[in-house]
mmCIF file of the N, C-alpha and C atoms, coordinates in Angstrom:
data_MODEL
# 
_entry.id   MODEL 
# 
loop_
_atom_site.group_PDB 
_atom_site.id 
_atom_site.type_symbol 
_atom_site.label_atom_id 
_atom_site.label_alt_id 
_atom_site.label_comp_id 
_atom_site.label_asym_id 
_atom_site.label_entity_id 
_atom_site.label_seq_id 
_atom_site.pdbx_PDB_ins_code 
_atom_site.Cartn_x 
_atom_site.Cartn_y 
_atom_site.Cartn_z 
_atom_site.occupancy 
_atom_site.B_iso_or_equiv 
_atom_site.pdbx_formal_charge 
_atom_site.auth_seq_id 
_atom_site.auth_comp_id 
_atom_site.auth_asym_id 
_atom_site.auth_atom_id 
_atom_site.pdbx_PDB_model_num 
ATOM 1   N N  . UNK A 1 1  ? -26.369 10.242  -33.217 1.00 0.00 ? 1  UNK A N  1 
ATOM 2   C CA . UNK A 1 1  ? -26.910 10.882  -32.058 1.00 0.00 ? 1  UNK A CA 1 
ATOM 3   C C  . UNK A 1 1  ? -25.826 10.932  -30.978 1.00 0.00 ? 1  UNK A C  1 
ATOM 4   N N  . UNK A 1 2  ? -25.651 12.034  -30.470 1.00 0.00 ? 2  UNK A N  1 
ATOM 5   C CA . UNK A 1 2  ? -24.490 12.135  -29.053 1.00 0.00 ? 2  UNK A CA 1 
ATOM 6   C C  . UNK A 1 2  ? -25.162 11.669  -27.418 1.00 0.00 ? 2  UNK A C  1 
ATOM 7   N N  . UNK A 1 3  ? -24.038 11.366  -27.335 1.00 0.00 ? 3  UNK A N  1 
ATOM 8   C CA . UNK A 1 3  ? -24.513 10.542  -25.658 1.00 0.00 ? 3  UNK A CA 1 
ATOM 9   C C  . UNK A 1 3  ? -23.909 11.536  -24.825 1.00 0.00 ? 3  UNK A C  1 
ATOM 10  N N  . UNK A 1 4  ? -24.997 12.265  -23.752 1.00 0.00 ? 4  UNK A N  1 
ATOM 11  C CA . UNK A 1 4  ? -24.731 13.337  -22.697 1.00 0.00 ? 4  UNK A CA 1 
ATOM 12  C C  . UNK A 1 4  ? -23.655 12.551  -21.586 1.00 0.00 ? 4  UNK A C  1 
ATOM 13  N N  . UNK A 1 5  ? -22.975 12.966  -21.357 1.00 0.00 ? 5  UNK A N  1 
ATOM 14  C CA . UNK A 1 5  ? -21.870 12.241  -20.168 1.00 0.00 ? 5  UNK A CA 1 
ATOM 15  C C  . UNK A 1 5  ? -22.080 13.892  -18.866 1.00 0.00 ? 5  UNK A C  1 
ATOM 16  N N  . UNK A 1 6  ? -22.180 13.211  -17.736 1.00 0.00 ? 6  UNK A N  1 
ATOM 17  C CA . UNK A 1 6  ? -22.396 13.769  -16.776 1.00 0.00 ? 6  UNK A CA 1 
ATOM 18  C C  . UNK A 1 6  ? -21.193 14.427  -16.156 1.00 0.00 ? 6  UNK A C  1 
ATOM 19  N N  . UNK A 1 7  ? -21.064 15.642  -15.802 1.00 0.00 ? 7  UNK A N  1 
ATOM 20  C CA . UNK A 1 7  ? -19.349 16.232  -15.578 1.00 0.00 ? 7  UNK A CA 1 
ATOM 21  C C  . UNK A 1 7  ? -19.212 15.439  -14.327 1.00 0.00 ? 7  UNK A C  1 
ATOM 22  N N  . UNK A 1 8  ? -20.217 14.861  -13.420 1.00 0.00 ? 8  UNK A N  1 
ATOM 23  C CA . UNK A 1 8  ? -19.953 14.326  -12.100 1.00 0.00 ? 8  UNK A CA 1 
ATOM 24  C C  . UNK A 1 8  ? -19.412 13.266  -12.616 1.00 0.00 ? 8  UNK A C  1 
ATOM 25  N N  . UNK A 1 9  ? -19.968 12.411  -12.985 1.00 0.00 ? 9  UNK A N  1 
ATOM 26  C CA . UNK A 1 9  ? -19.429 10.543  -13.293 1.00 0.00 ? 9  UNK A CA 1 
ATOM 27  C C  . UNK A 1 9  ? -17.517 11.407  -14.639 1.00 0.00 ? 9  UNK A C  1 
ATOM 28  N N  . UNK A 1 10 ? -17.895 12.374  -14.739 1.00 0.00 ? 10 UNK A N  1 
ATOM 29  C CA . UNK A 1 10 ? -16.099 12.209  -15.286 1.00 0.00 ? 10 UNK A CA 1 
ATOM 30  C C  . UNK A 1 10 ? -15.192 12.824  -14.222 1.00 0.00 ? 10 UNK A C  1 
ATOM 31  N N  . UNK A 1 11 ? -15.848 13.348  -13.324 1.00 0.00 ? 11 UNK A N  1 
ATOM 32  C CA . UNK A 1 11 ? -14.742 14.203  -12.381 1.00 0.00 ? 11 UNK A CA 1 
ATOM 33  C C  . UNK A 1 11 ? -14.852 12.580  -11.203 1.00 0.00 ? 11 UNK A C  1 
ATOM 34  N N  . UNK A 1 12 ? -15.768 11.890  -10.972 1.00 0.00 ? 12 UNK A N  1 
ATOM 35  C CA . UNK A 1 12 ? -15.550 10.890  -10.177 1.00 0.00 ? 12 UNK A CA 1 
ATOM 36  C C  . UNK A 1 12 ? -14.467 9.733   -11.030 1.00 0.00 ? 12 UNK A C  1 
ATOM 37  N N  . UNK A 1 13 ? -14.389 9.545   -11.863 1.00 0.00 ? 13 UNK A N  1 
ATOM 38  C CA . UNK A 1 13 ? -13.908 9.007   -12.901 1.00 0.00 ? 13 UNK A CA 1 
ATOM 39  C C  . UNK A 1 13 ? -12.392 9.576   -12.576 1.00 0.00 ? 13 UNK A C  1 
ATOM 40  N N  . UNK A 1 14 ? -11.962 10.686  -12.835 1.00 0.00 ? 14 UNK A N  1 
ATOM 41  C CA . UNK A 1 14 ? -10.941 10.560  -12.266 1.00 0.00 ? 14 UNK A CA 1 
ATOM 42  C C  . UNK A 1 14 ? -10.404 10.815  -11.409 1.00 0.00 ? 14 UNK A C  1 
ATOM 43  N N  . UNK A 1 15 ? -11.169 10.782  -10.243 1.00 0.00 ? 15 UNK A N  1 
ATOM 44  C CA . UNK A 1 15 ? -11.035 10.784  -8.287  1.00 0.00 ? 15 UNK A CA 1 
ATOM 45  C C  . UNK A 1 15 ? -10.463 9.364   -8.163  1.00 0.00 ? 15 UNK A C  1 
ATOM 46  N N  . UNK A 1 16 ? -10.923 8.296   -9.215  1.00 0.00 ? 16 UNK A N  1 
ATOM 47  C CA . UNK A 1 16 ? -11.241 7.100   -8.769  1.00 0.00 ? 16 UNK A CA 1 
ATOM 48  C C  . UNK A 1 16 ? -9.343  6.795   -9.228  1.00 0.00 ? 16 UNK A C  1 
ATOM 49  N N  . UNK A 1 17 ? -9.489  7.266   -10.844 1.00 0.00 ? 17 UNK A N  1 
ATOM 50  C CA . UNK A 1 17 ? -7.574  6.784   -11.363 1.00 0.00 ? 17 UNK A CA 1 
ATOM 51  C C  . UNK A 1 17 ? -6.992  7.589   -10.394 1.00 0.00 ? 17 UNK A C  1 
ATOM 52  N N  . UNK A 1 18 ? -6.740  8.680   -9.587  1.00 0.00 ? 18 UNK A N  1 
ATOM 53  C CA . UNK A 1 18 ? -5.873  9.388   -8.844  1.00 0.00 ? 18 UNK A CA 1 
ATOM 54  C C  . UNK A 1 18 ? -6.243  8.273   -7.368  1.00 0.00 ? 18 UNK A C  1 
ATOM 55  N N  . UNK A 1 19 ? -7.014  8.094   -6.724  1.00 0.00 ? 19 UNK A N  1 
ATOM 56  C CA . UNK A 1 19 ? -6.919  6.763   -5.507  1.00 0.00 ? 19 UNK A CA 1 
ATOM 57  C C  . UNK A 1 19 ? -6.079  5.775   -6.036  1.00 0.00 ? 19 UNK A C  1 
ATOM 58  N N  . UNK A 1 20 ? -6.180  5.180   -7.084  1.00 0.00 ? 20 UNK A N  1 
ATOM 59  C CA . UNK A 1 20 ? -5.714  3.909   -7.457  1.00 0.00 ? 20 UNK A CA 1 
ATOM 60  C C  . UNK A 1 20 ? -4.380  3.785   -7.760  1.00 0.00 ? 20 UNK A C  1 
ATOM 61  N N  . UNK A 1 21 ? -3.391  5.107   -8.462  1.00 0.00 ? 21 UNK A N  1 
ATOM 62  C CA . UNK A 1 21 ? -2.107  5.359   -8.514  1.00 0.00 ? 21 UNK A CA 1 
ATOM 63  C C  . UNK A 1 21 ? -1.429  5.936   -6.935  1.00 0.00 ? 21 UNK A C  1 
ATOM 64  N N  . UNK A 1 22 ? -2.882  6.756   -5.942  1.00 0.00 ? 22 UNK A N  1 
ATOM 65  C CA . UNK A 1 22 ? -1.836  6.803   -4.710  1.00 0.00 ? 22 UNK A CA 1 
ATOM 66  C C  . UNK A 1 22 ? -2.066  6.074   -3.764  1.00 0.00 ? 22 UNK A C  1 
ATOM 67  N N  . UNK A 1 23 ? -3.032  4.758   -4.435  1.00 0.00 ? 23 UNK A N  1 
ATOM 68  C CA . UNK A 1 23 ? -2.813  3.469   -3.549  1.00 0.00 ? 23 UNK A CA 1 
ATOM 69  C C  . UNK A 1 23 ? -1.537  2.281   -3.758  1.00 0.00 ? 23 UNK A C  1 
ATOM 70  N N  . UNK A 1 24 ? -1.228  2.746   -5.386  1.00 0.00 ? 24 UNK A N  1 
ATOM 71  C CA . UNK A 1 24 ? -0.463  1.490   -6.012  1.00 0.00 ? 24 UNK A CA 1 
ATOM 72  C C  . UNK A 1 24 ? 0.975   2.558   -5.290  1.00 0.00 ? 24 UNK A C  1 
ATOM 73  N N  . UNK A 1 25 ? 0.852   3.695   -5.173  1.00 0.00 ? 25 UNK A N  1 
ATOM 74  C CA . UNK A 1 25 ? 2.030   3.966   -5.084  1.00 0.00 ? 25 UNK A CA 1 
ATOM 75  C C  . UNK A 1 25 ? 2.523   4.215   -3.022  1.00 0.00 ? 25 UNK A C  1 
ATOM 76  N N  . UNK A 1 26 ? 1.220   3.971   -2.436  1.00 0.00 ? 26 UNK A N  1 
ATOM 77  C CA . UNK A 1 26 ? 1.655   3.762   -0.949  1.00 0.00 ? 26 UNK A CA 1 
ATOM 78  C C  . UNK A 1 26 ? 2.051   2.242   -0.798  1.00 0.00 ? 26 UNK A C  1 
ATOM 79  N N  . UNK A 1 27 ? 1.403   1.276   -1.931  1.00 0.00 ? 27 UNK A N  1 
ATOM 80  C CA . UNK A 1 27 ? 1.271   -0.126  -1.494  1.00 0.00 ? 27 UNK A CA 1 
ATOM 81  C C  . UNK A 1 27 ? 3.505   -0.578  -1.655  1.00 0.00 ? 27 UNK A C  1 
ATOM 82  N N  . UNK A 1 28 ? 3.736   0.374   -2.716  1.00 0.00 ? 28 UNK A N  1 
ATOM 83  C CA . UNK A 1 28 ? 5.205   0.449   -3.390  1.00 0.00 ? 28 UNK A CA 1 
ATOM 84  C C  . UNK A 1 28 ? 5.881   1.182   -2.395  1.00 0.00 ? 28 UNK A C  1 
ATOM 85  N N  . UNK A 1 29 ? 5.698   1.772   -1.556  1.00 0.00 ? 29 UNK A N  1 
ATOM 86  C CA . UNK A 1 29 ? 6.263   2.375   -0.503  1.00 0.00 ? 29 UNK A CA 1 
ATOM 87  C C  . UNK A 1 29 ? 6.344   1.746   0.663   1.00 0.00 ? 29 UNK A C  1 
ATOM 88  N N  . UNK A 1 30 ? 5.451   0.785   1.303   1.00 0.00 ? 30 UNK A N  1 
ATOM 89  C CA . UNK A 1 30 ? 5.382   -0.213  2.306   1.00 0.00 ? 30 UNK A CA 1 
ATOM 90  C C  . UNK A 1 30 ? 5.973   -1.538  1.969   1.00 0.00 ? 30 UNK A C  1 
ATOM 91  N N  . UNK A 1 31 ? 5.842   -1.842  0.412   1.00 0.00 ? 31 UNK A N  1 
ATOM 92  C CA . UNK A 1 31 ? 7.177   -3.298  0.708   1.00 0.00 ? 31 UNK A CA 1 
ATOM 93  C C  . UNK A 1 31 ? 8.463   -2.353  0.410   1.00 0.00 ? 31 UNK A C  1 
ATOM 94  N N  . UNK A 1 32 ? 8.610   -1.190  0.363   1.00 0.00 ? 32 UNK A N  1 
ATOM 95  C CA . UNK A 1 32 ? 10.030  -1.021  0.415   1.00 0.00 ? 32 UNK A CA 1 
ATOM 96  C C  . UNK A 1 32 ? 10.827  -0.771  1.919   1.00 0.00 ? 32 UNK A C  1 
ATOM 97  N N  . UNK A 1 33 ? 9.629   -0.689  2.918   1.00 0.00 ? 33 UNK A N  1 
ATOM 98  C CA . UNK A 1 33 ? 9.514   -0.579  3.689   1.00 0.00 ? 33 UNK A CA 1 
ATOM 99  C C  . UNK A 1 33 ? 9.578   -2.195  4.881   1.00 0.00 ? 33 UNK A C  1 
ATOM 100 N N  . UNK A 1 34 ? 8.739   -2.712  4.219   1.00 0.00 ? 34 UNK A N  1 
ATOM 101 C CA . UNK A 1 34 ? 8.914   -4.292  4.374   1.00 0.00 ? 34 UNK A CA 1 
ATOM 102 C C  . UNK A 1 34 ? 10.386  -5.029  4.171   1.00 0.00 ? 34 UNK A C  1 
ATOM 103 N N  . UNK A 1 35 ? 10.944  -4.498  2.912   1.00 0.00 ? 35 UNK A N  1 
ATOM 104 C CA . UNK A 1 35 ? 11.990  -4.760  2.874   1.00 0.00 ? 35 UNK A CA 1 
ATOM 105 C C  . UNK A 1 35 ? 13.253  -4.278  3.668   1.00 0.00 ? 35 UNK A C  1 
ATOM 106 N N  . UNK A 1 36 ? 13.163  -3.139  3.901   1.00 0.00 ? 36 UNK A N  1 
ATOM 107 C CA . UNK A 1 36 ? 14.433  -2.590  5.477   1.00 0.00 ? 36 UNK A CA 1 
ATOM 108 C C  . UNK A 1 36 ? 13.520  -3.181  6.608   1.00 0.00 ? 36 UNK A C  1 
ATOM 109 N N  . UNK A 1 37 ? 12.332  -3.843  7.022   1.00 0.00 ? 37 UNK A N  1 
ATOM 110 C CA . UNK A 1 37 ? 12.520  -4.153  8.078   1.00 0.00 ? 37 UNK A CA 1 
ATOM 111 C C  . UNK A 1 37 ? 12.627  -5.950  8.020   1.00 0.00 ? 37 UNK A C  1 
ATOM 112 N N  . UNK A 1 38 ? 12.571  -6.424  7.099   1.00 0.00 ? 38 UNK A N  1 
ATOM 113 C CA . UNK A 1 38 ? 13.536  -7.691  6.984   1.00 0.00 ? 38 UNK A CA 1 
ATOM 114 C C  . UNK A 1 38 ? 14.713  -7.719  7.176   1.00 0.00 ? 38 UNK A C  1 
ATOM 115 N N  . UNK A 1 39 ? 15.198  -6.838  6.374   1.00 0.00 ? 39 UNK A N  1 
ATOM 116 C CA . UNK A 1 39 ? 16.855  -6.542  6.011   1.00 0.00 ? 39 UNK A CA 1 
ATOM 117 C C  . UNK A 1 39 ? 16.636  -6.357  7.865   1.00 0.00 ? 39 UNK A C  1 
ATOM 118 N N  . UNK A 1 40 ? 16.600  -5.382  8.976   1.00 0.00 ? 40 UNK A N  1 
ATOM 119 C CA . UNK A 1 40 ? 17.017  -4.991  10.126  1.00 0.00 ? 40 UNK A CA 1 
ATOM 120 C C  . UNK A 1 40 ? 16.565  -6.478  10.942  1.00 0.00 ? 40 UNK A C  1 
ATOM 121 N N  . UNK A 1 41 ? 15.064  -6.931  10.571  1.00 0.00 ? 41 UNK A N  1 
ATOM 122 C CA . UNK A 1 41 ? 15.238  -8.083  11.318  1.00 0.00 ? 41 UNK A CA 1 
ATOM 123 C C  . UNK A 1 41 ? 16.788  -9.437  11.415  1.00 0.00 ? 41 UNK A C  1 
ATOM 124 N N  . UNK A 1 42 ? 16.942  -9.730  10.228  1.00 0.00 ? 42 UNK A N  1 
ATOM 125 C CA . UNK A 1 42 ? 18.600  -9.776  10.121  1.00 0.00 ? 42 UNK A CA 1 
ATOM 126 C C  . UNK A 1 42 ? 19.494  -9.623  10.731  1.00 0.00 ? 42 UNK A C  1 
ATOM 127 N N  . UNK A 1 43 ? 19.831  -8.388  11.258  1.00 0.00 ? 43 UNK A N  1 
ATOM 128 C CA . UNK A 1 43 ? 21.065  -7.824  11.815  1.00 0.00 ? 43 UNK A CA 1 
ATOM 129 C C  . UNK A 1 43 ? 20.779  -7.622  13.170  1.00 0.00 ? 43 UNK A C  1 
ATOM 130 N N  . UNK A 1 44 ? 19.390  -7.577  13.474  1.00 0.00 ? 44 UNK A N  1 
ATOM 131 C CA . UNK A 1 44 ? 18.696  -7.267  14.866  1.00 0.00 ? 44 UNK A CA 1 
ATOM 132 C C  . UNK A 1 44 ? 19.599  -8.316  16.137  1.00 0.00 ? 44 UNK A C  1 
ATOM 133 N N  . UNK A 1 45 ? 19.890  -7.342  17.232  1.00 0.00 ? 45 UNK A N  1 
ATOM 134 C CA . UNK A 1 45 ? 20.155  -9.248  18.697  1.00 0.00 ? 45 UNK A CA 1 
ATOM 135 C C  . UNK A 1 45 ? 19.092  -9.695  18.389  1.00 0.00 ? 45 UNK A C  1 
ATOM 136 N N  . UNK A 1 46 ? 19.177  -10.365 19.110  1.00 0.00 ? 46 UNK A N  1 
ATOM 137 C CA . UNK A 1 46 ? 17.785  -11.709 19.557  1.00 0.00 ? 46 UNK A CA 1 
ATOM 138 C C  . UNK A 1 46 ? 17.135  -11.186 20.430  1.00 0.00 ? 46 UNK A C  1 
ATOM 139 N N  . UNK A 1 47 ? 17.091  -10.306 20.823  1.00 0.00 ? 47 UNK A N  1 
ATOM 140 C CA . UNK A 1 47 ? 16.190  -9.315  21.967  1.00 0.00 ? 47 UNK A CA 1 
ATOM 141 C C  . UNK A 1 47 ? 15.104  -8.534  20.991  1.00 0.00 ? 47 UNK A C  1 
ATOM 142 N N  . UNK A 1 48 ? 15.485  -8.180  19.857  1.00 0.00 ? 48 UNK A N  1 
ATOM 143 C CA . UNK A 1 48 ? 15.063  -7.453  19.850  1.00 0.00 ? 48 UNK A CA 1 
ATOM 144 C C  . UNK A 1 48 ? 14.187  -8.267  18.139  1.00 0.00 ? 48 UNK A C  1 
ATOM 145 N N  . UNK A 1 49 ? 14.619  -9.240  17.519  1.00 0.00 ? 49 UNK A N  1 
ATOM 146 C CA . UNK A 1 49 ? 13.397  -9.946  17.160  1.00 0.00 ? 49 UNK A CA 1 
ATOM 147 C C  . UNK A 1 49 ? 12.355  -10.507 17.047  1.00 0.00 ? 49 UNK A C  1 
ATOM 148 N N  . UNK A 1 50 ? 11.685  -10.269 17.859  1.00 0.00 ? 50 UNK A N  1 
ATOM 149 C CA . UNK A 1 50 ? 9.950   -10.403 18.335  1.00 0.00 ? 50 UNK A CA 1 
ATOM 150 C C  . UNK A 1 50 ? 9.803   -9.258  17.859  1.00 0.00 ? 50 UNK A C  1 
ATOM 151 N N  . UNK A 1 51 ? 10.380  -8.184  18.371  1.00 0.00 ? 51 UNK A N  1 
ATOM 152 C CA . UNK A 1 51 ? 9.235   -6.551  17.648  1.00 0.00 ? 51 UNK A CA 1 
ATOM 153 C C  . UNK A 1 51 ? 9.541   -6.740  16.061  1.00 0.00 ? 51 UNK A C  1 
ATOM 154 N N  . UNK A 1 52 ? 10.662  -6.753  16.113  1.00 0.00 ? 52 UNK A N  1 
ATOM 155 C CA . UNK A 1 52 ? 10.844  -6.543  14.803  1.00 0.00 ? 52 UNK A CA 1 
ATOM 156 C C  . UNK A 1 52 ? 9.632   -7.828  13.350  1.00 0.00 ? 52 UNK A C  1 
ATOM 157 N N  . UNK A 1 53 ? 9.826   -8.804  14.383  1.00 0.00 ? 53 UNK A N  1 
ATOM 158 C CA . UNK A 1 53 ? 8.593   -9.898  13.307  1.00 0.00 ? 53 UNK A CA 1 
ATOM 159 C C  . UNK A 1 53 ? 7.446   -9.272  13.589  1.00 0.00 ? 53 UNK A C  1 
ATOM 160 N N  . UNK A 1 54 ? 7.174   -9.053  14.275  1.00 0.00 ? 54 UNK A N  1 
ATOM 161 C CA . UNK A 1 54 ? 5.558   -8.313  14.654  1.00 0.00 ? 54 UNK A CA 1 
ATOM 162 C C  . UNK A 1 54 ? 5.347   -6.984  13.572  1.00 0.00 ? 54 UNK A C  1 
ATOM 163 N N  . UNK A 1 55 ? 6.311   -6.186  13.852  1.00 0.00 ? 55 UNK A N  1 
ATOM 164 C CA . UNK A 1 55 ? 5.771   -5.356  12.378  1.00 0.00 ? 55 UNK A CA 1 
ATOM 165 C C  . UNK A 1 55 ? 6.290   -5.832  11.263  1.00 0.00 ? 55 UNK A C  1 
ATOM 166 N N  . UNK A 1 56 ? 7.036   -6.291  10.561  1.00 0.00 ? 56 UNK A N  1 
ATOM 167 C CA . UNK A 1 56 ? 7.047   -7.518  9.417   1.00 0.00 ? 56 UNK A CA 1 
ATOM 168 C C  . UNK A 1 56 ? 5.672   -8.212  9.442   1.00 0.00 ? 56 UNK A C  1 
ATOM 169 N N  . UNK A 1 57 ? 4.725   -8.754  10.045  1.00 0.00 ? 57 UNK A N  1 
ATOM 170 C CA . UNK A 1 57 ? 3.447   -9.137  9.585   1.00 0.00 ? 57 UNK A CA 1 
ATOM 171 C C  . UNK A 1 57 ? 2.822   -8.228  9.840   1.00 0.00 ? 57 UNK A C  1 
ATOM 172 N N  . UNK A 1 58 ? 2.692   -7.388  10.593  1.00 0.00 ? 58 UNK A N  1 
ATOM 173 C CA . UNK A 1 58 ? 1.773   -6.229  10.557  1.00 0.00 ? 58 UNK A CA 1 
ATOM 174 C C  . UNK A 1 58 ? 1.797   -5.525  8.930   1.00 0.00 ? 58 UNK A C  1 
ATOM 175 N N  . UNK A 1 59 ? 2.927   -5.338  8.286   1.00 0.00 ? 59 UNK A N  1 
ATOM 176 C CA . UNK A 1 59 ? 3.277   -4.676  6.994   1.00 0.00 ? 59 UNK A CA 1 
ATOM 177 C C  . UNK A 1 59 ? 2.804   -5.551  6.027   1.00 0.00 ? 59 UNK A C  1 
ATOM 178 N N  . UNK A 1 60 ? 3.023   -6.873  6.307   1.00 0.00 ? 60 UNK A N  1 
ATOM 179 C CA . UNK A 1 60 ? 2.519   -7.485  5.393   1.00 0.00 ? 60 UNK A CA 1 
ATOM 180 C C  . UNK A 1 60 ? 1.067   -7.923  5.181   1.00 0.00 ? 60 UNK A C  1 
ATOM 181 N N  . UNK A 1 61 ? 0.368   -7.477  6.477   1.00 0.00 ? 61 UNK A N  1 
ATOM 182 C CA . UNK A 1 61 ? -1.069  -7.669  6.195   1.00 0.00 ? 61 UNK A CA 1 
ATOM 183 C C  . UNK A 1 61 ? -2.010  -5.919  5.855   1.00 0.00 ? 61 UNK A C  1 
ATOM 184 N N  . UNK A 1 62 ? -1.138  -5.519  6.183   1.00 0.00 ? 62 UNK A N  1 
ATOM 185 C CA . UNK A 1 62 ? -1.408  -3.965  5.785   1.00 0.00 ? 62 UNK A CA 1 
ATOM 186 C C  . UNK A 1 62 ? -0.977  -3.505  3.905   1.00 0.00 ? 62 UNK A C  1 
ATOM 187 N N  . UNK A 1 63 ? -0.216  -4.481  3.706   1.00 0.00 ? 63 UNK A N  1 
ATOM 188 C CA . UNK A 1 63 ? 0.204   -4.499  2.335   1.00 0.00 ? 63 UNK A CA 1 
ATOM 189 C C  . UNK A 1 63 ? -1.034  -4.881  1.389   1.00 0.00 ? 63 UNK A C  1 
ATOM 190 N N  . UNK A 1 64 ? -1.173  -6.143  2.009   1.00 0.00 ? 64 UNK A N  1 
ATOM 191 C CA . UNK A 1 64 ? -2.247  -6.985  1.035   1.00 0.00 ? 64 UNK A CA 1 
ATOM 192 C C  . UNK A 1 64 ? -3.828  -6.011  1.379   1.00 0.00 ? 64 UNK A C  1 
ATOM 193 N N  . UNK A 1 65 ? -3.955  -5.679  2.761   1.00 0.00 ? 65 UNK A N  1 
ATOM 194 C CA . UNK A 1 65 ? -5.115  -4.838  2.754   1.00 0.00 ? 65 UNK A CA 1 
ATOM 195 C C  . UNK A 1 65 ? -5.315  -3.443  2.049   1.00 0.00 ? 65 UNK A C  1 
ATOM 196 N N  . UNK A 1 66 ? -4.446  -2.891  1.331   1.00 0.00 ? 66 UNK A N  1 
ATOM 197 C CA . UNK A 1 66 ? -4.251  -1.674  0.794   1.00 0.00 ? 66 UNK A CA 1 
ATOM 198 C C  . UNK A 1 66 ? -4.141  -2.025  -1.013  1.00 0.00 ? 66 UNK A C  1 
ATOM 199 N N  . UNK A 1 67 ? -3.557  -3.549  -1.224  1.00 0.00 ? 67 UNK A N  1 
ATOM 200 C CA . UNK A 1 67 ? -3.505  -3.881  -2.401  1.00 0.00 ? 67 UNK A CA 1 
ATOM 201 C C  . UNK A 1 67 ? -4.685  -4.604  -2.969  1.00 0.00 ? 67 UNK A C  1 
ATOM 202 N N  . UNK A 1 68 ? -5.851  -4.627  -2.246  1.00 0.00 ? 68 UNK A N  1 
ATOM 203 C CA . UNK A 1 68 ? -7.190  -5.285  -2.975  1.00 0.00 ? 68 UNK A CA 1 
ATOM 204 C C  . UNK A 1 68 ? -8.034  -3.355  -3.277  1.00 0.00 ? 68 UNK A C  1 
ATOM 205 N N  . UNK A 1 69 ? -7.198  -2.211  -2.521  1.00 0.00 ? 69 UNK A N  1 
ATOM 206 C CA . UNK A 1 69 ? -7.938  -1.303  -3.130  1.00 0.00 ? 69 UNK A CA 1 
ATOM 207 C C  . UNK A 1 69 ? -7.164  -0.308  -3.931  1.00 0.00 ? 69 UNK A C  1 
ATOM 208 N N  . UNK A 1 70 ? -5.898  -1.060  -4.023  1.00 0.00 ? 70 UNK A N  1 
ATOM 209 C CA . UNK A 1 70 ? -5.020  -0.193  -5.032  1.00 0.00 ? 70 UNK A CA 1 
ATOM 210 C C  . UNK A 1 70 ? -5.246  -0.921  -6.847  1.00 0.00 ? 70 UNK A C  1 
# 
């Protein structure tokens, strides 16, 4: 006997794999991103390391919040 599959639950089906590759692939774009602003925190004066740590955790909590839906 054949089992009816609904064209909605397959077109949501793959709404859902296309979110999940252009979540895995923004989440891969922000630590590379994370990573030049380490690397600049580094080289930064001392004036200007406070901003620079502030978005370094901002990225990194924006990382992990984007990677529980990637």
């Amino acid at each position: 006997m054949a089992e009816i599959i609904e064209l909605k639950d397959i077109l949501q089906a793959r709404a859902r794999r296309r979110e999940r590759a252009l979540g895995a692939r923004c989440v891969a774009i922000m630590e590379e991103c994370l990573a030049a602003s380490i690397s600049a925190y580094d080289e930064a004066p001392l004036h200007e390391r406070f901003v620079r740590a502030v978005k370094i955790r901002q990225l990194e909590d924006l990382i992990v919040y984007a990677a529980n839906f990637a």
